[in-house]
C-alpha positions as CSV (number, residue, x, y, z in Angstrom):
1,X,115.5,99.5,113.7
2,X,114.2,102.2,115.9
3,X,111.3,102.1,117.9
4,X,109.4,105.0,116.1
5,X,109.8,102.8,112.8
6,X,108.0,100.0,114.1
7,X,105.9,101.2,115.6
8,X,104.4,103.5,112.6
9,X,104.5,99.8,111.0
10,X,102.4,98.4,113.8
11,X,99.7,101.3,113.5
12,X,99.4,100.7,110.2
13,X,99.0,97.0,110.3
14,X,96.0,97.4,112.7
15,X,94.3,99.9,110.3
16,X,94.6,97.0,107.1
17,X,91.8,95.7,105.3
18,X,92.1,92.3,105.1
19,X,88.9,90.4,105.2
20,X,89.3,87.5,102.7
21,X,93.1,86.6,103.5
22,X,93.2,87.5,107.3
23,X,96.8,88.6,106.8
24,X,97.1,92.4,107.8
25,X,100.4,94.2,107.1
26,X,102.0,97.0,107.9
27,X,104.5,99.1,106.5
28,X,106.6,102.0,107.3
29,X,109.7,103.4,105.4
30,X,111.9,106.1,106.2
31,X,113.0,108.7,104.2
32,X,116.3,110.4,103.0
33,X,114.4,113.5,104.9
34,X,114.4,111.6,108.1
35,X,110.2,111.2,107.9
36,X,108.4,108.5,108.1
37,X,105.5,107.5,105.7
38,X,103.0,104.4,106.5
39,X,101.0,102.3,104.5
40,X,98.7,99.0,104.8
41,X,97.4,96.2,102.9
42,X,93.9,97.2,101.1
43,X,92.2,93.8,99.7
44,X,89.3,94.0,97.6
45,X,86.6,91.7,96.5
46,X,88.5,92.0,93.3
47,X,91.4,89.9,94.6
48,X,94.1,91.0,92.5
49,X,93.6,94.2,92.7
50,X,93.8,95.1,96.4
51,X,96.9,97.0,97.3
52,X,100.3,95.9,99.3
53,X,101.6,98.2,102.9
54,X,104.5,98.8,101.3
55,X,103.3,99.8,98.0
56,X,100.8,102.3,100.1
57,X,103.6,104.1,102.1
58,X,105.9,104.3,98.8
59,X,102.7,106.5,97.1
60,X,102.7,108.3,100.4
61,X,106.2,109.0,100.3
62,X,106.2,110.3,96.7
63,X,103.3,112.3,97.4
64,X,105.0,114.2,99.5
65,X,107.9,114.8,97.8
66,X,110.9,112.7,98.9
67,X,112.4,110.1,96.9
68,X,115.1,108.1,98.7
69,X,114.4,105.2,101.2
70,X,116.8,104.4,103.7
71,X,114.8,101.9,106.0
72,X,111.9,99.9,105.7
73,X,110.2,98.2,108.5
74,X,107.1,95.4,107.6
75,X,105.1,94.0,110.3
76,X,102.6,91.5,109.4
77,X,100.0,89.2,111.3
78,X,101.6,85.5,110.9
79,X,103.2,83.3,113.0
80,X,106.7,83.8,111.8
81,X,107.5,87.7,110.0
82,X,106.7,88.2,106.1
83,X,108.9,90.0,103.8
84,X,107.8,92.3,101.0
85,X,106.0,90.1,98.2
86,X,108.0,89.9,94.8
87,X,106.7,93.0,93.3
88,X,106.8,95.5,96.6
89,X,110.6,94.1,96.3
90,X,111.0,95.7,93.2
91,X,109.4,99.0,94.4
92,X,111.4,99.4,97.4
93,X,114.5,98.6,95.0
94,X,113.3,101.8,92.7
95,X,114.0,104.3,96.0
96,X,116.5,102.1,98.2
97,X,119.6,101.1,97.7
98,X,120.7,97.6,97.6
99,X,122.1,98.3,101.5
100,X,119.1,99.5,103.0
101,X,117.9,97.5,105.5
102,X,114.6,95.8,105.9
103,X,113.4,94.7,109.1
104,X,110.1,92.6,108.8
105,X,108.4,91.3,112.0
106,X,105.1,90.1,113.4
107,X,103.3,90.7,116.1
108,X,104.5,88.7,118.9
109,X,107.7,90.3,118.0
110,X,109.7,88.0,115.9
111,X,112.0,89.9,114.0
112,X,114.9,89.6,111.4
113,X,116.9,92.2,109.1
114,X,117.5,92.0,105.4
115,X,119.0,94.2,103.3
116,X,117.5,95.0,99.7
117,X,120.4,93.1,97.9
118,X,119.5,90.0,99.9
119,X,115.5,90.1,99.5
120,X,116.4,91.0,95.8
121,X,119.6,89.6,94.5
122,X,121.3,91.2,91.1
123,X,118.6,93.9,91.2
124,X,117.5,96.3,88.6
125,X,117.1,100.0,89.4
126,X,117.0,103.2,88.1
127,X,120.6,103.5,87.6
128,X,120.7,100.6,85.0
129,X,119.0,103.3,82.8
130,X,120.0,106.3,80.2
């Protein structure tokens, strides 16, 4: 993972809003076009319907036009790393590849490296459809 990765992960993290959980997160994904789009975790006092990092920096991504992931990095503000929840799996799975590598870490810098087939086993993605 390189350093410019996490480190658009970390910036984000520190800019989530978080105030009934206490668990910021920040994501960062990188492009097919080599750039590198950010998001974070936006709680609301709706709970269900805050937002997930990785869910944020996928909508960035789109926005600006590109539409392959080939890294993801998630940092997050536990004691050991968190991975992407159940349903940011399957988002990442709609633009990555079942080898793209996610790296998840916190912030004392505990890290491991997963790639999409392992966080999501038997996937299904856009090419299982006409």
């Amino acid at each position: 993972m390189s350093d410019e990765l996490l480190d658009a992960a970390r910036a984000a993290k520190e800019r989530a809003h978080c105030p009934y959980s206490n668990y910021p997160v920040g994501a960062a994904i990188r492009a097919a076009s080599g750039q590198i789009y950010a998001g974070c975790n936006v709680e609301n006092a709706a709970y269900p319907e805050g937002t997930c990092a990785e869910a944020g920096a996928i909508a960035a991504m789109v926005l600006a036009g590109d539409h392959e992931i080939v890294e993801v990095a998630v940092v997050t503000g536990g004691a050991t790393p968190g991975t992407p929840c159940g349903g940011c799996r399957q988002r990442l799975r709609e633009f990555a590849a079942p080898d793209v590598l996610v790296h998840a870490a916190n912030g004392t810098g505990t890290s491991l490296t997963l790639s999409m087939a392992d966080l999501l086993p038997d996937s299904f993605g856009p090419e299982q459809l006409p």
